[in-house]
N, C-alpha and C positions, 0 to 999 in steps of 0.2 A: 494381199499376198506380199506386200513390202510389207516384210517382217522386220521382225527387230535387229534380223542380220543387216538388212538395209541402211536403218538407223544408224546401227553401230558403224557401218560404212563409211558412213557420211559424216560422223562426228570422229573417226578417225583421221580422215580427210582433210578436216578441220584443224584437229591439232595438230595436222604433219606426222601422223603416224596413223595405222590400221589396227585398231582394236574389237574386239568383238567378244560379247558378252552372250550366252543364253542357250541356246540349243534344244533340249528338249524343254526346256523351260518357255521357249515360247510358245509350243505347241500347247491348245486348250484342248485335251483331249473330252473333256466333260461336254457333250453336246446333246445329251440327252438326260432326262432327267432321271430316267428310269436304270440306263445304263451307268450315272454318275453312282446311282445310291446301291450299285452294286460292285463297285471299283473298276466302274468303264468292262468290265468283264462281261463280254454282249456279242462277240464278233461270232459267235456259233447261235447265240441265241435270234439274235436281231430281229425280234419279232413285234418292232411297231415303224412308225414312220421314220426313226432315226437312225434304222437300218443303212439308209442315204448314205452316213458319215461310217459309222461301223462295220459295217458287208452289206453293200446292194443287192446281191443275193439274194439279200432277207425279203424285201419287199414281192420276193413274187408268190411267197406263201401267202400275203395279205389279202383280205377279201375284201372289194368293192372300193371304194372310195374312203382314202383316210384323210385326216389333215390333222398334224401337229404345229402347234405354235407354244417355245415356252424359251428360256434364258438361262444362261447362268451367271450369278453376281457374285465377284470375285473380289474380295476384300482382301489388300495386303496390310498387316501392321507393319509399324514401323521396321527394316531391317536395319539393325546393329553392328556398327560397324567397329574395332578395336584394334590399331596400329597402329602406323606410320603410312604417310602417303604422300605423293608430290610436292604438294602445296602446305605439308602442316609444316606449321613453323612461320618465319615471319620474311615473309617476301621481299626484298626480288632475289639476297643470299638469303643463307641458313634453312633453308625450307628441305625438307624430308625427312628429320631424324626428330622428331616432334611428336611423341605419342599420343593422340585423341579420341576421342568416342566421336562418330558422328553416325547421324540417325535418319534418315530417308525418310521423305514427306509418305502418310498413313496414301492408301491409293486403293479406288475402288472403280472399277471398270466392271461393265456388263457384253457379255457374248451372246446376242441374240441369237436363234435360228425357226426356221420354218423348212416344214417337210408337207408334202404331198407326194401320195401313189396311186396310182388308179392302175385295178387289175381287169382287164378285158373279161367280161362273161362268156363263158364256149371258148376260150380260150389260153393259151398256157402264157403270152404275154402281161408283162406289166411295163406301166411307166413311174419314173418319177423323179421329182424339182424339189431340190433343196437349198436353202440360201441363208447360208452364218456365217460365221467368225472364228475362225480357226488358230489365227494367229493373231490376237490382241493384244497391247499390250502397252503399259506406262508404267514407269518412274522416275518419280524428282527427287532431289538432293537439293540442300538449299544452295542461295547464291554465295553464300560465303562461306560454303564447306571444303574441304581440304578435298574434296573431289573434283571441282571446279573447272580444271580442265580439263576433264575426261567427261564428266555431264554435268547440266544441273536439271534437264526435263527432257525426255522421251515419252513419246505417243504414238502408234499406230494401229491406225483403225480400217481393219479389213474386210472384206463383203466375199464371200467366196460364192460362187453359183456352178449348180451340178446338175443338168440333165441328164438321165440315166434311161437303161430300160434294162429289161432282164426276162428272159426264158424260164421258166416249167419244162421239165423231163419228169412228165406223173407216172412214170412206170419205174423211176429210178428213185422217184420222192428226191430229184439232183435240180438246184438253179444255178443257174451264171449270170453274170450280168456285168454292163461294161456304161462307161458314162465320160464326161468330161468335166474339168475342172477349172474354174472361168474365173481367177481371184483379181479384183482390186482393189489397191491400199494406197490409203494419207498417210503421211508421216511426217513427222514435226521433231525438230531437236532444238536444245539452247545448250551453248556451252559458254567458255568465257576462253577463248584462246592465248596460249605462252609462250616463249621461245627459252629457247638455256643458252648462256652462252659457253663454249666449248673449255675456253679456259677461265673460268670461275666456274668448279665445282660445288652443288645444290644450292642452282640458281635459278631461277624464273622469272621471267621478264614477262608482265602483261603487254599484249596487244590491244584486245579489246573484248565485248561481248561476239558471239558468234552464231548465228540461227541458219534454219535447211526447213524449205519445206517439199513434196516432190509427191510422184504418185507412179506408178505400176499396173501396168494388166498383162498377163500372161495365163499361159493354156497347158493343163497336164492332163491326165487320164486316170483311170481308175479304172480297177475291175474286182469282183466279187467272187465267190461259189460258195451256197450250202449244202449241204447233203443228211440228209436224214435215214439213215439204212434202218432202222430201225425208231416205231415211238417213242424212248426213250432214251436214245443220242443222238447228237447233231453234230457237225463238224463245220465251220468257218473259215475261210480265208477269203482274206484282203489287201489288195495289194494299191498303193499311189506311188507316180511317175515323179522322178523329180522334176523341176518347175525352174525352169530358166529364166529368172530374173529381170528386165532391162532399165535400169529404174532411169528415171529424168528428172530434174527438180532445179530450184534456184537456192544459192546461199547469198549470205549477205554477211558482211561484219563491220562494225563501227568501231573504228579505229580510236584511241584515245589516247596514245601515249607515243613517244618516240620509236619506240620498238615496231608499234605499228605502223606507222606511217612506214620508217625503215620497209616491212614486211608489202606493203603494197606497194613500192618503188619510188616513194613522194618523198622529200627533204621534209626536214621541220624548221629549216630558216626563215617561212617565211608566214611560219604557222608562233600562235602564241600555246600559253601553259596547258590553257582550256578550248583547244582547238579540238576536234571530231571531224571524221570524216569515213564515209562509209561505201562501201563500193562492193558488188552484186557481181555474180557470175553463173553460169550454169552450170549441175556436174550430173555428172553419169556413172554409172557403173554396174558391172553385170556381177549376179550373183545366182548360182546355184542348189536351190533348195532339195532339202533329200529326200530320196526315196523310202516310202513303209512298208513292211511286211509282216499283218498282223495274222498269227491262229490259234482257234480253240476250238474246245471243246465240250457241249455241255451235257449234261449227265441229270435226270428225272427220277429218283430212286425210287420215290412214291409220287401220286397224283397231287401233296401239295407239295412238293421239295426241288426245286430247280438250283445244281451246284454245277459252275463253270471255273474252267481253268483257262486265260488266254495268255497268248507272250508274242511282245511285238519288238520288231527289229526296225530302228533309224537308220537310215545310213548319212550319218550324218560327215564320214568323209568323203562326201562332197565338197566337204568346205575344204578344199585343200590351200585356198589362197584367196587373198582380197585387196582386187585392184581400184582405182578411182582416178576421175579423170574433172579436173576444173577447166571450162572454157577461157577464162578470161584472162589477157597476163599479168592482170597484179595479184594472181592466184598463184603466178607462178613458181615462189617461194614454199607454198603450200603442197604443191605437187610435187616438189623436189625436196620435200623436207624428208629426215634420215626417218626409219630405217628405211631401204627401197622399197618400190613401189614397183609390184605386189608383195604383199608381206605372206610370209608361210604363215597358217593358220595351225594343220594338224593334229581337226580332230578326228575322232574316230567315232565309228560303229556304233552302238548300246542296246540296248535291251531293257525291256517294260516287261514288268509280271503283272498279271492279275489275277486275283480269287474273287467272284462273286457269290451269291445264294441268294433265292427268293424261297418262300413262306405262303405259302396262301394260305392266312388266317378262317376267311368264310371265303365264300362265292367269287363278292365285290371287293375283298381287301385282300392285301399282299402285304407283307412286311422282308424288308429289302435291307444285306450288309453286306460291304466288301474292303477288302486290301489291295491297295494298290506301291509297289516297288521301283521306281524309277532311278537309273542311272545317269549319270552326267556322264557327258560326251566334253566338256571343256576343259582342254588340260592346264597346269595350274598357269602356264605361262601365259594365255588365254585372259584369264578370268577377271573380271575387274567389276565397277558401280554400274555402269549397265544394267547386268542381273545379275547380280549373284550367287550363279546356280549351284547346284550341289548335287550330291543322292539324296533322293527322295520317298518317305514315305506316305502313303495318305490312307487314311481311314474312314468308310463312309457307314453312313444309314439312310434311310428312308421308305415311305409308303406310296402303295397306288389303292385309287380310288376305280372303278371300274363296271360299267356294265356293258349291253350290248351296242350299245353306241357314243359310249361317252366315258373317258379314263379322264384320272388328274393323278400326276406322279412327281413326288419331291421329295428333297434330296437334301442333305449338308453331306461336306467332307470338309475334313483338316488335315493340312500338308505340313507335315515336321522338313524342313530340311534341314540335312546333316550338316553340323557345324563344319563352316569352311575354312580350312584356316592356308594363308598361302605367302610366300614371298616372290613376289614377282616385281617387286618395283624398280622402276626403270628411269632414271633422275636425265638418263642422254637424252629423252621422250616425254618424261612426264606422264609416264603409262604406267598402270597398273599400284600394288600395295605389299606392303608388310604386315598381316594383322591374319584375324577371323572376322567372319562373317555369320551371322546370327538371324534364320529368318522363319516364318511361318506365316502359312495363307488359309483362310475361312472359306468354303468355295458354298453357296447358296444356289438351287436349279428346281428350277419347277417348269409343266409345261402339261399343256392340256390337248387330248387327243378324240379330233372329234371322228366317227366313223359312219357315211352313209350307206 
């Protein structure tokens, strides 16, 4: 559940200013494999165990005992980076007006999940546990890239857990169904921390290397409803609660230079050239993740032809502001460093399209494509190395394998996002860039469903 908004918390923290990268970007909406190879376009259909994540709903059409187990393995290439940025140029003056290309470490992360339903025999209840990765997420930039003090590695690795159950109305062909949302998350940052000084303009002064490790558990809800008025159409909605954040963790930095010492309250009189010194603190900070609202609609023209439309709503001004709190007081400097603390975020709202269709070639085969449209929620003053996020395309295919007890469905998509290009760099902070941004993701999902 300590998502990458977390992350970015804590490494703003770090530098003495609050930046935040990612949004719908951290969100892995691909949880299924069946519903990835259709462009996530499933919230009406939801008719296997992955229902769980796309409408709970779903599972109370299912018969007897399912269980799903499968992944999705998310490859990013390199992102491309092309401007100016804090640190290019030759440190501790002259640094930001430096043009460079800088490339972001290749990064491949996998988003497990498991589903289970069991639907009472004689009767219109269902239950069901599901436990993935919703919001995963890494990347590195190297140690010597002109991004340096804004990241050089982020990681977070989340476990989300859903008990659910859900109602049958067999005379309306109508379910509902309601569950809870149980996430926790590791998180890991390295940064290299800077100071400016006020009067020498494009200046940066190293402190030292900067690391966060910390972890979160928090509780939301969820609720579902299908409706089928007719064999031929279904209707979907789905809704999750935003998730109140409280994250706790320890930082630490090894100080290496005058500036640093300066920054943790120590002289260096009595320190030599190659003197180190490192010093740990707790920090905290609460963060509010946002609420979804996903619906569709899907449409059987003929007995093999399944076409869905869905469109989901973030609300991702939630994020209205991001505060941070270090324990220790040679942190103090850091907590009080410009701009204030809490820093206005501001971002908004967005919206997801999706098209998907299935095929059923024979009996036991299906052949599966979809489109998927995603909007950025980050405004440009926002957006930094973190993620890079952008508008979003993605294109999917894939097949199911199937009979009365036993499916295999898999999947590719590929994610164009829309060249980003922005000015936001910020030499008072050492936040943000001059340039565009250039990136595309491989997403790979397969998962096997067995049915007793």
């Amino acid at each position: 559940m300590r998502n990458k908004l977390i992350l970015a918390c804590v490494l703003a923290t770090m530098t003495g200013v609050t930046t935040l990268a990612g949004a719908a970007g951290l969100k892995v909406n691909e949880q299924g494999a069946k519903a990835m190879a259709m462009g996530n376009a499933f919230t009406a259909q939801a008719d296997d165990p992955s229902a769980l994540f796309y409408n709970p709903a779903g599972i109370a059409f299912l018969k007897g005992t399912q269980v799903n187990l499968g992944s999705t393995t998310i490859y990013v290439p390199s992102t491309e980076f092309t401007g100016t940025a804090p640190l290019s140029g030759t440190a501790p003056t002259g640094v930001g007006t430096t043009s460079v290309r800088e490339n972001s470490k290749n990064d491949i992360f996998i988003a497990p999940a498991f589903y289970a339903t069991h639907s009472f025999e004689g009767m219109p209840i269902s239950v069901g546990l599901s436990v993935n990765a919703i919001y995963p997420l890494a990347k590195s930039w190297d140690n010597s890239s002109a991004f340096r003090s804004q990241i050089t590695n982020i990681a977070v690795k989340p476990i989300n857990v859903q008990p659910t159950v859900a109602y049958r109305f067999d005379e309306m062909n109508l379910a509902v169904a309601a569950g809870l949302d149980v996430t926790h998350a590791i998180v890991t940052l390295q940064k290299t921390s800077y100071s400016i000084d006020p009067d020498t303009p494009n200046s940066a002064y190293e402190r030292g290397p900067l690391g966060l490790d910390g972890t979160a558990t928090d509780v939301g809800w969820n609720v579902g409803l299908k409706w089928k008025p007719i064999p031929s159409i279904s209707f979907g909605v789905a809704y999750r609660s935003e998730i109140k954040l409280k994250i706790k963790g320890d930082a630490n930095i090894l100080v290496t230079t005058p500036t640093g010492f300066s920054t943790i309250g120590m002289t260096t009189s009595a320190t030599s050239t190659y003197s180190q010194m490192r010093a740990v603190s707790g920090v905290s900070s609460t963060i509010t993740l946002p609420d979804s609202l996903a619906l569709g609609v899907a449409w059987q023209p003929t007995d093999a032809l399944t076409l869905e439309f869905d469109a989901e709503r973030t609300g991702w001004s939630s994020m209205k502001s991001l505060g941070f709190h270090f324990d220790s007081p040679q942190f103090a400097n850091l907590n009080n460093a410009p701009p204030d603390n809490p820093k206005a975020l501001n971002w908004k709202d967005v919206w997801c399209y999706k098209v998907g269709s299935q095929y059923a070639l024979t009996k036991n085969i299906d052949l599966r494509a979809g489109y998927m449209f995603d909007q950025n929620p980050v405004p440009d003053s926002t957006l930094g190395p973190l993620l890079p996020d952008a508008d979003r395309h993605s294109f999917s295919i894939g097949q199911g394998f199937h009979n009365e007890h036993f499916s295999l469905d898999l999947a590719y998509m590929w994610t164009h996002f829309v060249d980003r290009t922005v000015n936001n760099q910020d030499m008072t902070t050492l936040l943000g860039e001059n340039g565009t941004f250039k990136s595309d993701v491989h997403l790979f999902g397969g998962s096997i469903t067995v049915k007793f």
